[in-house]
C-alpha positions in Angstrom: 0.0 0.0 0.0 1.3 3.7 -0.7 1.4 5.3 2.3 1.1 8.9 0.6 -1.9 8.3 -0.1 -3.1 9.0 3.0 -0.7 11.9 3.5 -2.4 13.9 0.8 -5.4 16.4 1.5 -8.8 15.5 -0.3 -8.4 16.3 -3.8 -11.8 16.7 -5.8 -12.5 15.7 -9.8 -12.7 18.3 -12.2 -15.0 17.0 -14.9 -14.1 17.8 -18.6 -16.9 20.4 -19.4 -17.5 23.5 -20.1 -18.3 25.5 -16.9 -16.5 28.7 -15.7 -14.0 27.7 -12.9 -15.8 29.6 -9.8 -12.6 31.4 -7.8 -14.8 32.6 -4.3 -13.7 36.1 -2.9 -12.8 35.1 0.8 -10.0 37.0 0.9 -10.5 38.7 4.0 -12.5 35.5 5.3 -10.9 34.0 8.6 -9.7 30.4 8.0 -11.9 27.6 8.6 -11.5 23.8 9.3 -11.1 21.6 6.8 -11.9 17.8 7.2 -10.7 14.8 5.0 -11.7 11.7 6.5 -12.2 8.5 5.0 -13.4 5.1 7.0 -13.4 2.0 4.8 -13.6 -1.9 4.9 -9.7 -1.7 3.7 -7.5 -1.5 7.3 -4.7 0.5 5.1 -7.6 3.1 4.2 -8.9 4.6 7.5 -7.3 8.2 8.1 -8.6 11.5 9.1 -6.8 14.8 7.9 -7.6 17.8 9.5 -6.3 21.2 8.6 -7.3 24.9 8.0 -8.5 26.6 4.8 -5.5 29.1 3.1 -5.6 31.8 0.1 -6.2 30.4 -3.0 -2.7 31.8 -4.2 -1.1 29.5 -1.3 -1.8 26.4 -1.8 -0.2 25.6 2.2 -1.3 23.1 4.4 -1.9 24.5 7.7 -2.2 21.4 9.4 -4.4 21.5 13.1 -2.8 18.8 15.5 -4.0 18.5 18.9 -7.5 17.6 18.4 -9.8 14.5 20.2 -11.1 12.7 16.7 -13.7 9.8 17.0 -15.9 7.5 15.2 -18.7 5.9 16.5 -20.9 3.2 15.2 -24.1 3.2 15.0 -23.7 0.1 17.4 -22.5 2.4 20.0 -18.8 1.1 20.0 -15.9 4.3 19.6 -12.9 4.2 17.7 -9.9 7.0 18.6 -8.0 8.3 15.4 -4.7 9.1 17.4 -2.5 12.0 15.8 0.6 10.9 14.5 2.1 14.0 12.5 0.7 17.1 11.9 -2.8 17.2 10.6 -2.7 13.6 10.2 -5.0 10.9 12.8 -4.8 7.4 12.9 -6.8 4.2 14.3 -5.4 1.4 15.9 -6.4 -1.6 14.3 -9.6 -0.8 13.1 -11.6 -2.2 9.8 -15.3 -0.7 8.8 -17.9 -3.2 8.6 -20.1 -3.6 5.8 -23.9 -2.5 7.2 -23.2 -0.5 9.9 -23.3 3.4 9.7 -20.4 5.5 11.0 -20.2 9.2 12.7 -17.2 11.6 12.8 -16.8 13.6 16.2 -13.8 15.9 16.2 -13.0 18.4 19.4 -10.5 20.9 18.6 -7.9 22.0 21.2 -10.0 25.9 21.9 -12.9 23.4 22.6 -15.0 23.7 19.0 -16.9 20.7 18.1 -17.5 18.9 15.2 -19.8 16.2 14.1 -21.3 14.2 10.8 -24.3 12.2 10.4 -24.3 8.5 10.2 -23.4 7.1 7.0 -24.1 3.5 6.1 -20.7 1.3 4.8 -21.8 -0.4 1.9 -19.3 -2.9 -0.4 -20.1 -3.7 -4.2 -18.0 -5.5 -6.1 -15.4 -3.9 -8.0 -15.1 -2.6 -11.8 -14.3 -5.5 -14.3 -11.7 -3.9 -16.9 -8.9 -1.3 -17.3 -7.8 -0.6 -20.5 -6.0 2.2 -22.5 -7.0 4.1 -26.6 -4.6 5.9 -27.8 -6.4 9.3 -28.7 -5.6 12.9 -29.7 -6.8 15.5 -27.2 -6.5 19.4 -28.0 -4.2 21.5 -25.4 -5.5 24.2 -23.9 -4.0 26.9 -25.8 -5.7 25.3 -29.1 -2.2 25.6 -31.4 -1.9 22.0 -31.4 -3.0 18.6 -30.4 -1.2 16.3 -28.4 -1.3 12.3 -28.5 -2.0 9.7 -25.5 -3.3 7.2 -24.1 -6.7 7.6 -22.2 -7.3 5.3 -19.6 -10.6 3.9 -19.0 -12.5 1.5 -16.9 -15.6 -0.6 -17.5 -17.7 -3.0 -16.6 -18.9 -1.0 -13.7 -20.9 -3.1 -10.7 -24.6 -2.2 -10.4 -26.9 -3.6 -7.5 -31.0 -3.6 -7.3 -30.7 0.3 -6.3 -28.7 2.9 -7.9 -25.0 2.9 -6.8 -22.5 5.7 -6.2 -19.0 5.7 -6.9 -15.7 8.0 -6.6 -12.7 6.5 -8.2 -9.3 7.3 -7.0 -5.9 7.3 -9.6 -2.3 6.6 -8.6 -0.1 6.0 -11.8 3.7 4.7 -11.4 6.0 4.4 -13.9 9.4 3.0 -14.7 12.2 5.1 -16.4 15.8 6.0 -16.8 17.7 9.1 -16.4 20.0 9.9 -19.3 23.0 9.9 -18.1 25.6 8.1 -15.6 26.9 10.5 -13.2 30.9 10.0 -13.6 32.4 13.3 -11.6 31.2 15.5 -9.1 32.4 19.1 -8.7 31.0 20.5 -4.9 33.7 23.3 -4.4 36.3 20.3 -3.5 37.8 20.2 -7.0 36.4 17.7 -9.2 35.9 14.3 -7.5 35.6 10.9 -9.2 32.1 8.6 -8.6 33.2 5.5 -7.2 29.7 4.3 -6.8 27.2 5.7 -9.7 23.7 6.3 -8.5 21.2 3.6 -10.4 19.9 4.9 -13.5 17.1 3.1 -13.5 14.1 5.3 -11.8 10.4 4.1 -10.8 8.1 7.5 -10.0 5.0 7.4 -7.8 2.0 9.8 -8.1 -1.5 10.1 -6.4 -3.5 12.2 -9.3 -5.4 14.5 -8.6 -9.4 14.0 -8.0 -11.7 11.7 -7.7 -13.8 10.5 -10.9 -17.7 10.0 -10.1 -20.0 7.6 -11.4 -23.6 6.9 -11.1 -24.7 3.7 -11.8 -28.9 3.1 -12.4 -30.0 0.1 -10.6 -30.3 -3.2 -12.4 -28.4 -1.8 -15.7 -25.8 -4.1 -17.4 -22.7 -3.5 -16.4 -21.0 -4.2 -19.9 -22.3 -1.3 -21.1 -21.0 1.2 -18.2 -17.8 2.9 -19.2 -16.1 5.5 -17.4 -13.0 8.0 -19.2 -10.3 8.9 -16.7 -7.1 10.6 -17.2 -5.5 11.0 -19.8 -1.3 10.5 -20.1 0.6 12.4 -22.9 3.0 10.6 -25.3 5.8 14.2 -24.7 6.8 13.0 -21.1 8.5 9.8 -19.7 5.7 8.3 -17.9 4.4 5.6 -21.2 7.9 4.8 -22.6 9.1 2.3 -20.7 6.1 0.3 -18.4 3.3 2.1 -16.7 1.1 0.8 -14.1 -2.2 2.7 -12.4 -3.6 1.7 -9.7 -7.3 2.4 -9.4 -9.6 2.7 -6.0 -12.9 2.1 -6.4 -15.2 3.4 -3.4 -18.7 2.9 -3.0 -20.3 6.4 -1.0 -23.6 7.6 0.0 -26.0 9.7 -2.7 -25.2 12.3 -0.5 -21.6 12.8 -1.1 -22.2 11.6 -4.1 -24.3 15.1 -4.7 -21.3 17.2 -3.1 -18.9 16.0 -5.4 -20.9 16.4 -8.3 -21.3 19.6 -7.3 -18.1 20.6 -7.4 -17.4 18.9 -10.9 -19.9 21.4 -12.3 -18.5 24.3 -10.4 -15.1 24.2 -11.3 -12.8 22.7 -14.2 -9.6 24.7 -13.0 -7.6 21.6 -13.4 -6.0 21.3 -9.8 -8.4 22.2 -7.1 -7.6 21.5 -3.6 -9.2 21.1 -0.1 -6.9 23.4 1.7 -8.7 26.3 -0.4 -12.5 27.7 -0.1 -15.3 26.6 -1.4 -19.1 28.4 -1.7 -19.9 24.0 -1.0 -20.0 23.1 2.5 -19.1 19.6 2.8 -21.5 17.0 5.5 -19.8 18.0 8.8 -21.1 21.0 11.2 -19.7 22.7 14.2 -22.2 21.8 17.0 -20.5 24.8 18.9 -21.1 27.5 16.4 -23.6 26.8 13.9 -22.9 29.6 11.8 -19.4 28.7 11.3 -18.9 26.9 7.5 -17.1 23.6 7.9 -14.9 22.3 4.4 -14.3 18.9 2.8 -15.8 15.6 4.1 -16.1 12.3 5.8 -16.8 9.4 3.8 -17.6 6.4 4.4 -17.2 3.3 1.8 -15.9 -0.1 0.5 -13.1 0.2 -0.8 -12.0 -2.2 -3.9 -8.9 -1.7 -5.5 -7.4 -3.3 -9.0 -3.9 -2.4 -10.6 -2.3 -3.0 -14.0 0.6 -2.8 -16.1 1.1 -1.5 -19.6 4.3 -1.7 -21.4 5.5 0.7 -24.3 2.6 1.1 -26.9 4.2 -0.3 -30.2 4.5 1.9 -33.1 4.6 5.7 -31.3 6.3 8.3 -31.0 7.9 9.9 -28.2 8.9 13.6 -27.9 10.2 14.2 -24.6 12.9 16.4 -24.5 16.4 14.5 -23.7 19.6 15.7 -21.7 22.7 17.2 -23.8 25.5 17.0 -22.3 27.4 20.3 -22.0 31.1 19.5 -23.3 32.2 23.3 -24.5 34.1 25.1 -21.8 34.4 22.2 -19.0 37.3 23.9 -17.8 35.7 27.2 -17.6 32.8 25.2 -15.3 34.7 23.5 -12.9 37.1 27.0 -12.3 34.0 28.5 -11.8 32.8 26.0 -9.1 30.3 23.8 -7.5 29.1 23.6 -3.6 28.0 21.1 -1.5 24.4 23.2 -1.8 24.8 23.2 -5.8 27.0 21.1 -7.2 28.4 20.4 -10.3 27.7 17.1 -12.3 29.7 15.6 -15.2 29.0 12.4 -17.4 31.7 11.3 -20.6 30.6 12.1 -23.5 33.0 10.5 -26.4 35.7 10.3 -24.3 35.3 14.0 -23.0 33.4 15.2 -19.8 30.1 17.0 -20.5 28.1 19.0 -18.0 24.5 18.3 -17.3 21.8 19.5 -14.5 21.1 17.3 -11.8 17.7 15.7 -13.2 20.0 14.1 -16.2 21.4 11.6 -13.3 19.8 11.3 -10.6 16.1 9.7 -9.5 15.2 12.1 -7.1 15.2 15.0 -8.9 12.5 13.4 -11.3 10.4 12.9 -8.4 10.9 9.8 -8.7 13.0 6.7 -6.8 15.4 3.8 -7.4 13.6 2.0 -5.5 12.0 -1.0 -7.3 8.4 -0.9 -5.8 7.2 -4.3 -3.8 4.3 -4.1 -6.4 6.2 -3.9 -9.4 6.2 -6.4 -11.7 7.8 -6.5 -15.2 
């Protein structure tokens, strides 16, 4: 399991349509709490993130620590979430149970409450296919299309009500930095690599949002078919092997309604809890009823399904490649690394060549030498 997934604040969907992104003016608005909570029949998927609202044009997380959060059953059992960083609360051993209902109580360290309503934990059984068509989409700017793969999934469960789902992305992929770091210049003179970093790089994202569907009660499930995301054939991420990783949870009509709300408010791209909202989200503070509370608890069965995709045959690639810098070497090392900026040199027919640090190293792609445990090729 990915533990950032659990480390990242509730990210919503932003629906391809045509809406006017809505950008509220609460500027000079005090902050407000904001609550991502999730309790599921998956013990790896039971967290609740609390932190306060911030300006639009900060995108911080102020996280709020400190705080007595619980979850009660309709049963009357209690389950403490017990803060273990910043923000972030935790149970000990605890797994939802499909059919009973679940409340969130949070009590702040000034003494505010906070409370949801029950919701029931229901389980359905998960999607049946994920698959990729290569497609042209138009950029933003409209001067040119771009090629991909879009991801979809179908097959979709449906029971003898309708069902409601949020589906949550986390790609990985498997690449290679360009070059093999060789020399090192850090203000030391120019030292020798005994022991190259690996150039072989795996990099691991949550995506942003969650992807809603609807699905009518008693409909055939081979004909429901959801788009997701959409992965451009300019970067890294498709060239070698490329696995997503896709969480299926099934929610309440309710929240249901709150996301789908926010897919027709906004198709800014990125949109993020820690910022305000005009949509109040199902928690309330039973000390100050007036006071607007952000994001939500949700309650769901989780399934989850992963797969692989190697290299689609036949396409073309235009990702932009390192060059290593080989004209005035000598002029570059006189001039001098540090141990805060250093200076980092490959061979290049024989000669050394310059390049930035992302040409040879794993981290600065974002990504890891680390193989995954998941990883298969």
């Amino acid at each position: 399991m990915i533990r950032s997934f659990k480390y990242i604040a509730l990210l919503f969907l932003v629906v391809l349509s045509c809406i006017d992104p809505y950008w509220p003016d609460l500027e000079d608005e005090a902050p407000v709490l904001v609550v991502d909570a999730l309790v599921t029949d998956d013990p790896d998927n039971q967290y609740v993130l609390l932190s306060l609202s911030a300006p639009i044009d900060n995108q911080e997380f102020i996280p709020v620590s400190g705080a007595n959060v619980v979850v009660s059953d309709n049963l009357g059992n209690t389950i403490v979430f017990h803060g273990a960083e910043a923000g972030k609360y935790y149970p000990d051993n605890f797994v939802g149970i499909a059919g009973r209902s679940y409340m969130l109580t949070i009590t702040l360290a000034n003494g505010k409450q906070y409370t949801s309503g029950f919701q029931l934990l229901t389980v359905m059984d998960e999607f049946d296919s994920l698959y990729y068509a290569i497609e042209t989409q138009s950029t933003t700017d409209l001067l040119y299309d771009t090629k991909g793969a879009r991801f979809y999934i179908a097959n979709i469960p449906s029971g003898h009500k309708d069902t409601y789902y949020l589906f949550q992305l986390v790609e990985t992929y498997k690449f290679h930095v360009d070059f093999k770091l060789k020399y090192i210049e850090a203000g030391n003179g120019l030292i020798q690599v005994m022991d190259p970093p690996p150039m072989l790089c795996w990099e691991t994202t949550k995506l942003n949002g969650f992807y809603l569907y609807k699905s009518l009660a008693h409909s055939d499930s081979q004909s429901q078919t959801l788009p997701l995301h959409f992965v451009t054939f300019d970067t890294k991420a498709f060239f070698e092997r490329y696995s997503l990783l896709v969480r299926q949870i099934s929610v309440s009509e309710e929240i249901f309604n709150l996301y789908n709300q926010i897919n027709q408010q906004n198709n800014s791209g990125s949109v993020y809890a820690i910022q305000p909202y005009n949509i109040i989200g199902n928690l309330q503070c039973v000390t100050d009823s007036e006071e607007p509370v952000l994001g939500n608890f949700i309650v769901g069965g989780i399934k989850e399904k992963r797969e692989f995709f190697n290299r689609p045959p036949h396409i073309r690639f235009t990702f932009s490649r390192c060059f290593g810098q080989t004209d005035g070497v000598g002029y570059l090392i006189m001039r001098g690394g540090s141990p805060d900026n250093p200076l980092y040199f490959t061979l290049v027919d024989g000669g050394l060549a310059n390049a930035a640090e992302e040409c040879f190293l794993c981290s600065a792609n974002g990504g890891t030498a680390e193989r995954p445990d998941f990883w298969e090729d």
